[in-house]
Every structure is written in structure tokens, then in C-alpha cells.
N, CA and C atoms as a LAMMPS dump frame, in Angstrom:
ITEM: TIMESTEP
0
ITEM: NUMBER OF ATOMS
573
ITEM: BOX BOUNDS ff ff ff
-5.0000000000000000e+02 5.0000000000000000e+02
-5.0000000000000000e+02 5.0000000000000000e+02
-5.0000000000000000e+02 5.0000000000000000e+02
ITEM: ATOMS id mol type element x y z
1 1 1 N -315.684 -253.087 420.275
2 1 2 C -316.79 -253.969 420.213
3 1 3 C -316.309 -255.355 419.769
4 2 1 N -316.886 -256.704 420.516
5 2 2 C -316.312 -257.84 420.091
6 2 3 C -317.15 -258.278 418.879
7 3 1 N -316.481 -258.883 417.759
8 3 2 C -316.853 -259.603 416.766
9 3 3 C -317.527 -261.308 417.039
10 4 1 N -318.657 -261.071 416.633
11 4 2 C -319.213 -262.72 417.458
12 4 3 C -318.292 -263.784 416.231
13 5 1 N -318.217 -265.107 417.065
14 5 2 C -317.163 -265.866 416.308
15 5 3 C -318.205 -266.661 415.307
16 6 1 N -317.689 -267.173 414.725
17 6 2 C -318.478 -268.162 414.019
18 6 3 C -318.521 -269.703 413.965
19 7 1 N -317.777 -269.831 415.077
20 7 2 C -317.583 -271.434 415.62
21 7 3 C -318.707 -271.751 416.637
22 8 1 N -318.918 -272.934 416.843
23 8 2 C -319.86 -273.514 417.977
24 8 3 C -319.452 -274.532 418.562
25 9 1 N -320.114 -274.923 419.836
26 9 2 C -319.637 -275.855 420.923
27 9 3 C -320.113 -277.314 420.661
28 10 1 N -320.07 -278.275 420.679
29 10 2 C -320.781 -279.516 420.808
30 10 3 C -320.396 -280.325 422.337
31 11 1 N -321.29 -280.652 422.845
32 11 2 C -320.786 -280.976 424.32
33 11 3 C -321.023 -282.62 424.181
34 12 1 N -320.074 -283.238 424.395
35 12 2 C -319.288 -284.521 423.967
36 12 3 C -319.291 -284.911 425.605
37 13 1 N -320.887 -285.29 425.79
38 13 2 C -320.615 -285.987 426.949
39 13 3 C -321.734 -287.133 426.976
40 14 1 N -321.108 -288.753 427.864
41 14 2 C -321.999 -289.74 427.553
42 14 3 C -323.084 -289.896 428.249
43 15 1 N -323.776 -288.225 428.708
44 15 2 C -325.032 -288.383 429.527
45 15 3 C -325.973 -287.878 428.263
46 16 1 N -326.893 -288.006 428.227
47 16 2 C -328.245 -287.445 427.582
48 16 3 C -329.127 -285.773 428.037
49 17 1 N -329.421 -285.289 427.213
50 17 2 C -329.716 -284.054 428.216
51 17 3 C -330.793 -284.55 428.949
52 18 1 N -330.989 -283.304 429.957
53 18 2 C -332.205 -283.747 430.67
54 18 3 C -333.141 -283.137 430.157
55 19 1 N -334.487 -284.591 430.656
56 19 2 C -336.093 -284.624 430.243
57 19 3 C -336.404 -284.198 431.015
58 20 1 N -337.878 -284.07 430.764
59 20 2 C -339.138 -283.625 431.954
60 20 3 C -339.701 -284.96 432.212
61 21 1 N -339.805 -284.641 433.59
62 21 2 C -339.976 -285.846 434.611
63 21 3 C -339.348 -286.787 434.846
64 22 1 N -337.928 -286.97 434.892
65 22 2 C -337.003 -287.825 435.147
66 22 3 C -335.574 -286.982 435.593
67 23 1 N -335.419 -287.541 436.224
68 23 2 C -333.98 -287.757 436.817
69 23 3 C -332.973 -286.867 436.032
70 24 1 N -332.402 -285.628 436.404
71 24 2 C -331.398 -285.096 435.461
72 24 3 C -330.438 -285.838 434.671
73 25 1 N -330.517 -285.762 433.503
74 25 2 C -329.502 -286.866 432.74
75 25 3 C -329.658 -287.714 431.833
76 26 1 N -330.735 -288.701 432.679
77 26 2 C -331.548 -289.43 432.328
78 26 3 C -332.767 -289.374 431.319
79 27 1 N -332.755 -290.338 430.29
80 27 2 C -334.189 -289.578 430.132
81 27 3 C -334.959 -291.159 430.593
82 28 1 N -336.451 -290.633 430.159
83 28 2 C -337.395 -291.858 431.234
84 28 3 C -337.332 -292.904 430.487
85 29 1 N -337.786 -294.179 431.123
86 29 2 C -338.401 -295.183 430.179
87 29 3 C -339.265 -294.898 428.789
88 30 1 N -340.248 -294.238 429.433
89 30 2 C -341.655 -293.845 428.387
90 30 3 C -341.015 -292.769 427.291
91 31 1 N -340.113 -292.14 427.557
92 31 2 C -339.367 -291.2 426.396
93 31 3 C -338.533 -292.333 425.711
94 32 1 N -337.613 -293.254 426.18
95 32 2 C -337.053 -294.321 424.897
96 32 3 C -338.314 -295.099 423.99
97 33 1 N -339.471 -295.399 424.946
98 33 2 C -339.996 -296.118 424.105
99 33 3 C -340.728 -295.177 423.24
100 34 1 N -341.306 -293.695 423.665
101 34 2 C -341.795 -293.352 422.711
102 34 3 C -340.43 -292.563 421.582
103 35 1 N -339.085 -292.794 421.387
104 35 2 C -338.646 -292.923 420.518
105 35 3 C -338.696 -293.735 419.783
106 36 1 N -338.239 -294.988 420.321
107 36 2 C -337.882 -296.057 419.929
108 36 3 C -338.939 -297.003 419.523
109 37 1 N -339.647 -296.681 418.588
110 37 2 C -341.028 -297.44 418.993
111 37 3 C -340.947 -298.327 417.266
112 38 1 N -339.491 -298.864 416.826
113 38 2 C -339.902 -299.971 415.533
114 38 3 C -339.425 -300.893 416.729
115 39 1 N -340.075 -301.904 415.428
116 39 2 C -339.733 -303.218 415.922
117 39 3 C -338.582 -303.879 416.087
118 40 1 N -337.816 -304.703 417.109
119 40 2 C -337.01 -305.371 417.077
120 40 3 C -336.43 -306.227 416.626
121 41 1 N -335.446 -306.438 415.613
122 41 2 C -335.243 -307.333 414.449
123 41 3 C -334.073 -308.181 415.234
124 42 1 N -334.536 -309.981 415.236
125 42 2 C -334.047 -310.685 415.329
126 42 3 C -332.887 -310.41 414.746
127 43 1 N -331.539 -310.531 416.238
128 43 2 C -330.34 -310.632 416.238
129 43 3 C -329.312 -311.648 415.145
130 44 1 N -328.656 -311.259 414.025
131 44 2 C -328.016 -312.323 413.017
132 44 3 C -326.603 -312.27 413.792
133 45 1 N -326.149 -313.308 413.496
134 45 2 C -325.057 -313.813 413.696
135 45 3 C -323.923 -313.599 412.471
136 46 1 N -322.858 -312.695 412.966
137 46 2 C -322.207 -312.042 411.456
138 46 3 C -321.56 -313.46 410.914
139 47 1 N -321.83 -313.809 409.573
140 47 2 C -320.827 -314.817 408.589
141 47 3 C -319.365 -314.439 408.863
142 48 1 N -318.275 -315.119 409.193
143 48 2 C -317.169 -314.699 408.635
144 48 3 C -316.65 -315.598 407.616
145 49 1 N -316.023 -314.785 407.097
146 49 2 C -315.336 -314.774 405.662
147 49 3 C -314.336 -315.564 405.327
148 50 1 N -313.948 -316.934 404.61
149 50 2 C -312.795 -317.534 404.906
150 50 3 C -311.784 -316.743 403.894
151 51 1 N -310.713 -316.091 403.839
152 51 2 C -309.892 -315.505 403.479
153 51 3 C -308.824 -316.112 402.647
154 52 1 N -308.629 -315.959 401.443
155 52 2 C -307.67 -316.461 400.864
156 52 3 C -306.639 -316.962 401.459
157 53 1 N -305.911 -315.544 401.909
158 53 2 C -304.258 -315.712 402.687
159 53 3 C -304.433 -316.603 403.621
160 54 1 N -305.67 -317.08 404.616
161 54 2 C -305.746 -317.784 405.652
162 54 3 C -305.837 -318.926 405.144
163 55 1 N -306.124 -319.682 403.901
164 55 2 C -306.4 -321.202 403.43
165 55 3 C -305.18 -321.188 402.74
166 56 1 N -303.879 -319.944 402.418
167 56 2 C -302.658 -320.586 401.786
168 56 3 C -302.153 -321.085 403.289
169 57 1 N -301.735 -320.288 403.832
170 57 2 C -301.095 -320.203 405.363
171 57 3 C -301.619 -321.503 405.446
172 58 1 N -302.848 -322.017 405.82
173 58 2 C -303.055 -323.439 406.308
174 58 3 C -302.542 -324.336 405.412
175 59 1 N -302.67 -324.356 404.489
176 59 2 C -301.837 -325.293 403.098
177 59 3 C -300.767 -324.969 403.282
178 60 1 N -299.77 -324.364 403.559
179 60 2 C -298.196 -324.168 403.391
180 60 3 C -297.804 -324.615 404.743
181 61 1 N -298.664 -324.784 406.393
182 61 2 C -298.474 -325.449 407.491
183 61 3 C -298.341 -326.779 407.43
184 62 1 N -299.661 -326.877 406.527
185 62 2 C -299.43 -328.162 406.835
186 62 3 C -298.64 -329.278 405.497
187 63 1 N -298.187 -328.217 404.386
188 63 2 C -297.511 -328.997 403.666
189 63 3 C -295.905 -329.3 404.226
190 64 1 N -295.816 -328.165 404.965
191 64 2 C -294.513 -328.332 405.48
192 64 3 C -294.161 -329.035 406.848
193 65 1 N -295.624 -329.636 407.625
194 65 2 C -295.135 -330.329 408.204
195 65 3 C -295.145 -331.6 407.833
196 66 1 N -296.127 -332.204 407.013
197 66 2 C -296.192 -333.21 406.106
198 66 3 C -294.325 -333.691 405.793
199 67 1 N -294.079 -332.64 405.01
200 67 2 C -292.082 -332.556 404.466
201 67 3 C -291.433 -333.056 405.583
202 68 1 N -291.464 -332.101 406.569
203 68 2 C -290.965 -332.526 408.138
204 68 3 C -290.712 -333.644 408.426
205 69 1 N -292.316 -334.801 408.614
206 69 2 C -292.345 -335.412 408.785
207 69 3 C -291.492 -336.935 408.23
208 70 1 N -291.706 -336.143 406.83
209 70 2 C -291.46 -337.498 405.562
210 70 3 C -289.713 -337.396 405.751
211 71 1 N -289.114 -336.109 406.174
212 71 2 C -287.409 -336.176 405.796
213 71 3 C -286.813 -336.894 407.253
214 72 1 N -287.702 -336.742 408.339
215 72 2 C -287.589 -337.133 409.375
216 72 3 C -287.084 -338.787 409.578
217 73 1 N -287.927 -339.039 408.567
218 73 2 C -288.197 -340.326 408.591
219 73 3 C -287.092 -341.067 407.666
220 74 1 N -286.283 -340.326 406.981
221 74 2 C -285.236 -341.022 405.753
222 74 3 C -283.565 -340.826 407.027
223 75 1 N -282.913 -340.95 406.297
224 75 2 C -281.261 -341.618 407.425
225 75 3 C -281.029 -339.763 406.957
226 76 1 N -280.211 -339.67 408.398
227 76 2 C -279.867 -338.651 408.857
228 76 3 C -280.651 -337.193 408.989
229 77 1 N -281.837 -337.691 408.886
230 77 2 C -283.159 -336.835 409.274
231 77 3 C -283.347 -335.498 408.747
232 78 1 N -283.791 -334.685 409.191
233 78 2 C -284.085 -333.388 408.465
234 78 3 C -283.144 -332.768 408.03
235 79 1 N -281.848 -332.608 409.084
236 79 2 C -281.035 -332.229 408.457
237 79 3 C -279.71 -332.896 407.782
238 80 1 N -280.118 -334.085 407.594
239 80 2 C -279.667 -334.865 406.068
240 80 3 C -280.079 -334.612 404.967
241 81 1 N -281.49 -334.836 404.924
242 81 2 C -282.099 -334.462 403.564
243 81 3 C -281.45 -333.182 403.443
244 82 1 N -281.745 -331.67 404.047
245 82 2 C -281.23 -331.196 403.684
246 82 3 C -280.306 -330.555 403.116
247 83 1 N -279.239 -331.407 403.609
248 83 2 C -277.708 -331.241 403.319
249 83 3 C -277.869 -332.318 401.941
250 84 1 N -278.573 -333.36 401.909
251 84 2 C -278.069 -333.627 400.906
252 84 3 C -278.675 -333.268 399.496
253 85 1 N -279.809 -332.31 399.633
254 85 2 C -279.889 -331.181 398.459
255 85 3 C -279.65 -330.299 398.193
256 86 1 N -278.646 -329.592 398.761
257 86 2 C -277.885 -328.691 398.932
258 86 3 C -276.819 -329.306 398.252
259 87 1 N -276.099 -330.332 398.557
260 87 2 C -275.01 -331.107 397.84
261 87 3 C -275.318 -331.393 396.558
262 88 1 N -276.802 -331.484 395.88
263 88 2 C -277.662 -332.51 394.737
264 88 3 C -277.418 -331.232 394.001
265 89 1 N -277.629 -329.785 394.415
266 89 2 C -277.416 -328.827 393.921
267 89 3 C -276.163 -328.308 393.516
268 90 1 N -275.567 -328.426 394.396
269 90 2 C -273.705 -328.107 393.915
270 90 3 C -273.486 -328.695 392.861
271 91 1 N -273.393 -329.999 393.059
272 91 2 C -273.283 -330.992 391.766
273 91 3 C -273.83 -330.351 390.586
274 92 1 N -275.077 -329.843 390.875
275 92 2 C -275.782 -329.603 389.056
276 92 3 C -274.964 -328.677 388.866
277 93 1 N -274.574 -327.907 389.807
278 93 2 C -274.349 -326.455 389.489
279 93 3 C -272.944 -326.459 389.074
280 94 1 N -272.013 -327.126 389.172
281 94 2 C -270.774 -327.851 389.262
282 94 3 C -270.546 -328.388 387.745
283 95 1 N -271.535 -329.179 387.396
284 95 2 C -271.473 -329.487 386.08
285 95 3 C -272.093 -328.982 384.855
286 96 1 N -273.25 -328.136 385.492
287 96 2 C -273.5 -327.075 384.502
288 96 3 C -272.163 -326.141 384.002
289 97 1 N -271.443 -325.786 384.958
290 97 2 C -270.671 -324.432 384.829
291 97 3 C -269.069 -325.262 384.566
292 98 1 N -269.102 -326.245 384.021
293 98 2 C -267.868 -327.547 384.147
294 98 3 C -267.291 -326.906 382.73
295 99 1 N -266.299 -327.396 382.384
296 99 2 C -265.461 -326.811 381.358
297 99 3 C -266.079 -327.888 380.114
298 100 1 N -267.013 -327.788 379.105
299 100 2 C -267.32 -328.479 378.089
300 100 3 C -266.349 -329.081 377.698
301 101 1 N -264.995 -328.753 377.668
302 101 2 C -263.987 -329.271 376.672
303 101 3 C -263.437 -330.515 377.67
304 102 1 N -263.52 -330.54 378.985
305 102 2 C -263.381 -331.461 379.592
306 102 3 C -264.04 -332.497 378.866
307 103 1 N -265.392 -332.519 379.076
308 103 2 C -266.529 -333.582 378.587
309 103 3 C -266.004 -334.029 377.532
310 104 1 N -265.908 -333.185 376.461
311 104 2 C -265.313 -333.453 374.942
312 104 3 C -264.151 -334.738 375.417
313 105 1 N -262.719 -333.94 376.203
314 105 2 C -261.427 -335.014 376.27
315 105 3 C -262.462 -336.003 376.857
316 106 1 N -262.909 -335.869 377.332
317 106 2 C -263.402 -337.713 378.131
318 106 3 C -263.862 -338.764 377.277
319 107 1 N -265.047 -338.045 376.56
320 107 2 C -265.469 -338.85 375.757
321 107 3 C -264.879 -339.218 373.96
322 108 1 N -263.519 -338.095 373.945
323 108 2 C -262.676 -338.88 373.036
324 108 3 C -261.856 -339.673 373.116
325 109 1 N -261.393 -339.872 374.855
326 109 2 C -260.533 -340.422 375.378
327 109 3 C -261.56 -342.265 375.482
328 110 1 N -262.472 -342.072 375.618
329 110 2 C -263.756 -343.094 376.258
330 110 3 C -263.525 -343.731 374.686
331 111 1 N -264.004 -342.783 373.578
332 111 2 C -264.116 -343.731 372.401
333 111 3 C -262.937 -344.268 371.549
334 112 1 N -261.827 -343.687 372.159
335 112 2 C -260.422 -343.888 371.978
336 112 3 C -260.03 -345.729 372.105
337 113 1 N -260.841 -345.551 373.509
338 113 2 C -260.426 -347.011 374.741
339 113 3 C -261.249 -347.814 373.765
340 114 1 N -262.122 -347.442 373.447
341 114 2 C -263.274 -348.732 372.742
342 114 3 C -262.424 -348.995 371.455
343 115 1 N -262.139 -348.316 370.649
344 115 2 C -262.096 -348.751 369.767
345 115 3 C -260.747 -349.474 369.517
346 116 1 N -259.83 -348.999 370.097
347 116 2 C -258.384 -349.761 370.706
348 116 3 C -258.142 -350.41 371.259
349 117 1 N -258.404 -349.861 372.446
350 117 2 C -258.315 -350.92 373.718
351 117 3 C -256.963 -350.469 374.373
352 118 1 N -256.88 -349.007 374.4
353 118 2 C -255.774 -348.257 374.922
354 118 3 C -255.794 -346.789 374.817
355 119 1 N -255.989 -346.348 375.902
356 119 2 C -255.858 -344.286 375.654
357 119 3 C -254.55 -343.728 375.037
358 120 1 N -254.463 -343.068 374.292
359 120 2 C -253.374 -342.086 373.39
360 120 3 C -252.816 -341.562 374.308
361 121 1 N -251.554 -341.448 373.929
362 121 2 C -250.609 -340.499 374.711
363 121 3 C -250.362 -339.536 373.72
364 122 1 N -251.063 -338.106 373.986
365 122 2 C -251.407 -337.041 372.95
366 122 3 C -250.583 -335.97 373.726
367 123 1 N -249.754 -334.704 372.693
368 123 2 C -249.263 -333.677 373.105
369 123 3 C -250.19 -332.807 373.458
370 124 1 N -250.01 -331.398 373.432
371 124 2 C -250.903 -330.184 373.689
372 124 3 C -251.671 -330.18 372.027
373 125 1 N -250.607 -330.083 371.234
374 125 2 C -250.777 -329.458 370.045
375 125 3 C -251.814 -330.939 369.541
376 126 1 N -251.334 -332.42 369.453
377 126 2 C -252.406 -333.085 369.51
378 126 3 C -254.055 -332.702 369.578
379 127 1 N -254.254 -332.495 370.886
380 127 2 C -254.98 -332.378 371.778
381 127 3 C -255.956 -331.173 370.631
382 128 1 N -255.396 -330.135 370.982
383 128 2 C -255.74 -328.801 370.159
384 128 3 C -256.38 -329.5 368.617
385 129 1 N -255.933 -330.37 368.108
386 129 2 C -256.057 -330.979 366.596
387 129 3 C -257.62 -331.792 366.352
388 130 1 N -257.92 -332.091 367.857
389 130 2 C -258.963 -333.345 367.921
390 130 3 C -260.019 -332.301 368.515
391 131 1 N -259.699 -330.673 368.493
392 131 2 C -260.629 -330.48 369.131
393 131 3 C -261.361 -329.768 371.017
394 132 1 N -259.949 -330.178 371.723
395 132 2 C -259.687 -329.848 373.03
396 132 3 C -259.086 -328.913 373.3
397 133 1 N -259.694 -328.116 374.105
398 133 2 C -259.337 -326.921 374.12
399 133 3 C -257.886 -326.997 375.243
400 134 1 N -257.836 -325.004 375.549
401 134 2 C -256.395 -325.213 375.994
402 134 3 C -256.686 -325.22 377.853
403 135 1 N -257.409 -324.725 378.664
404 135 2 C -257.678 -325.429 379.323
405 135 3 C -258.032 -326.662 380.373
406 136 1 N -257.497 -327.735 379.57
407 136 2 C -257.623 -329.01 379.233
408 136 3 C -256.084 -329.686 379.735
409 137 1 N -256.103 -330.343 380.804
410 137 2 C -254.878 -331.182 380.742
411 137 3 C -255.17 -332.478 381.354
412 138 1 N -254.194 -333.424 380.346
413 138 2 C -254.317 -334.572 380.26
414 138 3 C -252.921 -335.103 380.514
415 139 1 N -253.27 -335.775 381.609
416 139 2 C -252.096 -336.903 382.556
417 139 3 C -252.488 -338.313 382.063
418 140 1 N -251.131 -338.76 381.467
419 140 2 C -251.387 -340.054 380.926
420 140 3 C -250.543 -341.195 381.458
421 141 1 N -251.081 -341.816 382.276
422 141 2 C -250.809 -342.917 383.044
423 141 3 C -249.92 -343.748 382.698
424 142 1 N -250.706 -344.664 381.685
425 142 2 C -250.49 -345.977 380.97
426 142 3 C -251.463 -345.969 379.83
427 143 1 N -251.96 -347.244 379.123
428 143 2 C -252.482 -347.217 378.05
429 143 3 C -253.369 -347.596 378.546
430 144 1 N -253.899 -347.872 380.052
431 144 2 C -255.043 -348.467 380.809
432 144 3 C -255.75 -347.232 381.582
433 145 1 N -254.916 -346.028 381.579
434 145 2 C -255.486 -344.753 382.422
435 145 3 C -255.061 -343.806 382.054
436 146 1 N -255.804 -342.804 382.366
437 146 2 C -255.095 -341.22 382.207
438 146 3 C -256.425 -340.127 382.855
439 147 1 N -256.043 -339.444 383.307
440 147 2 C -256.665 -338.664 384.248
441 147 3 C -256.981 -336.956 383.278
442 148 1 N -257.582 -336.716 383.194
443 148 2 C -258.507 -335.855 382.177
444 148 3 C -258.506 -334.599 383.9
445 149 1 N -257.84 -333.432 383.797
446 149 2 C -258.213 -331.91 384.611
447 149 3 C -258.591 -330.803 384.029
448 150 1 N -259.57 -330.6 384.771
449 150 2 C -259.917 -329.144 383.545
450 150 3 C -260.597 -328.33 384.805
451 151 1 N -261.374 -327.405 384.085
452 151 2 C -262.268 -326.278 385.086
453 151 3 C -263.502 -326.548 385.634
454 152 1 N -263.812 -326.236 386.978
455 152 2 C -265.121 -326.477 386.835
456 152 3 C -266.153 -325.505 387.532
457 153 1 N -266.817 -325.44 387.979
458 153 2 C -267.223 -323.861 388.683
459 153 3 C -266.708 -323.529 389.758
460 154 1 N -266.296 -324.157 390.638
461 154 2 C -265.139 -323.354 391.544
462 154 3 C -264.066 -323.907 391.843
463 155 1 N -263.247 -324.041 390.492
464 155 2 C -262.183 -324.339 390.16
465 155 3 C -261.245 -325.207 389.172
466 156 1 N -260.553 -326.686 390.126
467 156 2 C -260.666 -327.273 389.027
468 156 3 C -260.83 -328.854 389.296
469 157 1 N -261.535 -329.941 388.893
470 157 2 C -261.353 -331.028 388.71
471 157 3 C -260.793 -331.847 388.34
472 158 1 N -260.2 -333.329 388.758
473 158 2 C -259.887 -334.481 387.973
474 158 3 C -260.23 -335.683 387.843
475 159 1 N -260.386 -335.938 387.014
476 159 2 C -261.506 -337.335 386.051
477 159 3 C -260.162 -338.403 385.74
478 160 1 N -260.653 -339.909 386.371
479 160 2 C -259.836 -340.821 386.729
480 160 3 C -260.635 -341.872 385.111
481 161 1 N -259.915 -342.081 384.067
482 161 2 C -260.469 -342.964 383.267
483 161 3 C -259.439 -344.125 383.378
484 162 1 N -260.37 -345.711 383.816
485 162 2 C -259.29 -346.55 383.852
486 162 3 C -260.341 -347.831 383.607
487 163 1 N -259.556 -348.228 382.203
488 163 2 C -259.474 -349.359 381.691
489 163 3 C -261.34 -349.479 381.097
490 164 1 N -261.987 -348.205 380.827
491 164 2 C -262.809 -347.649 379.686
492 164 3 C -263.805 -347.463 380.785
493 165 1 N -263.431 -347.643 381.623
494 165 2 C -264.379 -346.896 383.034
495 165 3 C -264.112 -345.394 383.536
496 166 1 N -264.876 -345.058 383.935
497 166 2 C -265.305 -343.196 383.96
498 166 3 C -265.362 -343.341 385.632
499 167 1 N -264.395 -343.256 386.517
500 167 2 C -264.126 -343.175 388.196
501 167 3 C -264.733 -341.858 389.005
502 168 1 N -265.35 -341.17 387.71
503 168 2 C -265.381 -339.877 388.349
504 168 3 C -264.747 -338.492 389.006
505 169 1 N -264.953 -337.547 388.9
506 169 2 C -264.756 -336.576 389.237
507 169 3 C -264.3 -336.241 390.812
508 170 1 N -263.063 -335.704 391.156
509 170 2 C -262.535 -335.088 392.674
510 170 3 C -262.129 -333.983 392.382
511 171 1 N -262.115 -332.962 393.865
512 171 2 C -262.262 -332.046 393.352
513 171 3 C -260.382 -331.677 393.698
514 172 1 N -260.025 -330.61 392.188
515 172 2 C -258.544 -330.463 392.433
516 172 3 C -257.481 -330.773 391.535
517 173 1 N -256.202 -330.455 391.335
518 173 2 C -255.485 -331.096 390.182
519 173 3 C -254.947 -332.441 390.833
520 174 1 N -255.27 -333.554 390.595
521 174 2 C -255.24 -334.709 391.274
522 174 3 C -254.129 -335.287 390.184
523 175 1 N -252.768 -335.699 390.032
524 175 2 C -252.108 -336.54 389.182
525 175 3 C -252.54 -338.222 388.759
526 176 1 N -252.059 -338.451 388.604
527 176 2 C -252.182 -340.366 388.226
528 176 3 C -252.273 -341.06 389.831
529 177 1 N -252.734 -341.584 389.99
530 177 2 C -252.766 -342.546 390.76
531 177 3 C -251.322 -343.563 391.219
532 178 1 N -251.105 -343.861 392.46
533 178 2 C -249.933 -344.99 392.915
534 178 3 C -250.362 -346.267 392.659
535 179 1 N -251.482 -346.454 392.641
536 179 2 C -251.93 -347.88 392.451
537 179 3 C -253.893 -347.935 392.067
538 180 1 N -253.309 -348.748 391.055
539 180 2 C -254.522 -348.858 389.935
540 180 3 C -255.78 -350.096 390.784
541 181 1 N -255.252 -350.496 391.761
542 181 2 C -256.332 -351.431 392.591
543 181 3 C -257.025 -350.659 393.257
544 182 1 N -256.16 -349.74 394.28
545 182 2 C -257 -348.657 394.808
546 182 3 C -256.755 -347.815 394.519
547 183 1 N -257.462 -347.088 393.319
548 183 2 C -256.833 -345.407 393.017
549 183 3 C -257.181 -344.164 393.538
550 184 1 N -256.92 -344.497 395.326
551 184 2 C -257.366 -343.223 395.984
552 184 3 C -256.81 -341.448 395.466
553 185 1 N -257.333 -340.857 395.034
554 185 2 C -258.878 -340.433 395.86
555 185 3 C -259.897 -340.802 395.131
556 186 1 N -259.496 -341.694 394.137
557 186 2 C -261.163 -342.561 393.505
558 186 3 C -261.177 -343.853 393.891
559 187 1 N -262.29 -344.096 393.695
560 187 2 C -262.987 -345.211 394.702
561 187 3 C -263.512 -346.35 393.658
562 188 1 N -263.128 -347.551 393.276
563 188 2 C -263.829 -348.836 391.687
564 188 3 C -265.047 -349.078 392.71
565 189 1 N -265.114 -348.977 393.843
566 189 2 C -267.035 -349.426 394.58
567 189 3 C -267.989 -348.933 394.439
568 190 1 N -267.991 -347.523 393.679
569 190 2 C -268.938 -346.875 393.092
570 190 3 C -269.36 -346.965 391.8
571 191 1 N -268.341 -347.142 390.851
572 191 2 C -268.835 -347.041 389.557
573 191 3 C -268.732 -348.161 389.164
């Protein structure tokens, strides 16, 4: 004997059953309306929503073409500016991570010049006495220059001091200079 199941069918189809007096399928006019018999409520128009993420997105378009525009407009264009904060960055990053004791020799060497009117010709052990670490080497020119090398974040630098002027930083163990008019690889048109 079969066991009746306990499942049922639902027939999932997009006709309607059929009415009386109409068309198989179909049902009549007069059967929707006598369903359908509330009133018809004026059609609204859905609000949409202005969305956070959609008013950053528009602010971050158009701040960045704004940028675009403005780097466009400076010498060597977008990708100048860029390169040259990328470079603005090395630099910080360069002298953040620079050997302090450098700074130190410079500026004992700097207040050396002032108050003399000539840089020391100092040993290691000197050097060590005033304070400078070992790190630290100092090429001494003349009593008008001496070139200060030390560490700096990727690697090492040398600092051109001549005649109580600070020539700046190249990158490398750079010796004394051949000539104090032009002391390539430093440049007197900058500083």
C-alpha cells in the first residue's frame, strides 16, 4: 500500500486560473474590478538618496583635477611637480636619517671660522675631545676650507665649508676641492 506524501504542488505559471465567463486563463474585466475595487493612489516619484561615498568621489574628482590643473601650469608640468616632491622628500628623509655628529662637526667647524677667522686642523683624537663622533671625517683643506663626510641615509655625504660659508651637501666621499673659485662638485651660485 502507498504511503500518501506530505508535500504539495504549487503551479508557478504566469497565467491566472480560469474564470467563469471568460476566456481560459484569463480572468474578465468585471472580475479585476470587482477585486480590485480601492482607489488609485496618485503615482510618487521615488526620492533618491544622495550618498555619502558619492559626494566624497565627487570631491576627490574634482580636487584632483583642480591639482592637475594647477601642476600643469608650473615648469615642467605634472610630471615635474611630481618629481620634484619626491626629491623635497628624499631630502627630508636624507637629513632626518643624516649622521647628527656631522651637524655637530659643521657647526663647530662654522663657529670655529667666526671666531678666528680660520678652520682647525684637528686629529681623530681631537675631534673625539670636542665631541665628534667616530664616524665623522674631516678633510682639511686650508685654513679657508675643509670638507666635513659623514653618514647619511643612504650612505655617505660631503659638506664643502669655505671661507664661513656652508656649500652644501653632495652625495659621496668627495675630497677637497682643485680649485676654490670653482669647487666642483659644489657650486658658490647657490649659496
Amino acid at each position: 500500500m502507498r504511503q500518501p506524501s506530505e508535500t504539495y504542488f504549487v503551479r508557478l505559471s504566469p497565467e491566472a486560473p480560469p474564470t467563469s465567463g471568460g476566456a481560459p486563463g484569463r480572468a474578465s474585466r468585471k472580475a479585476r474590478e470587482r477585486i480590485d475595487n480601492r482607489p488609485s493612489a496618485p503615482k510618487r516619484r521615488r526620492r533618491r538618496r544622495v550618498s555619502g561615498k558619492n559626494v566624497f568621489i565627487g570631491v576627490l574628482i574634482i580636487g584632483l583635477a583642480s591639482w592637475t590643473y594647477w601642476a600643469a601650469q608650473r615648469p615642467g608640468g605634472v610630471s615635474g611637480t611630481i618629481n620634484g616632491w619626491i626629491d623635497h622628500v628624499r631630502g627630508d628623509v636624507a637629513q632626518v636619517s643624516a649622521d647628527p655628529d656631522a651637524a655637530k662637526a659643521r657647526r663647530y667647524y662654522q663657529s670655529q671660522y667666526q671666531t678666528t677667522g680660520a678652520y682647525p686642523q684637528m686629529s681623530d683624537s681631537d675631534l673625539a675631545s670636542v665631541g665628534i663622533g667616530v664616524g665623522i671625517t674631516v678633510d682639511w683643506c686650508t685654513t679657508k676650507a675643509v670638507v666635513i663626510q659623514g653618514a647619511t641615509g643612504g650612505g655617505f655625504s660631503s659638506r664643502l665649508l669655505l671661507a664661513g660659508r656652508d656649500l652644501g651637501e653632495v652625495p659621496g666621499r668627495v675630497n677637497c676641492p682643485g680649485s676654490f673659485v670653482n669647487p666642483a662638485p659644489w657650486s658658490l651660485a647657490h649659496k
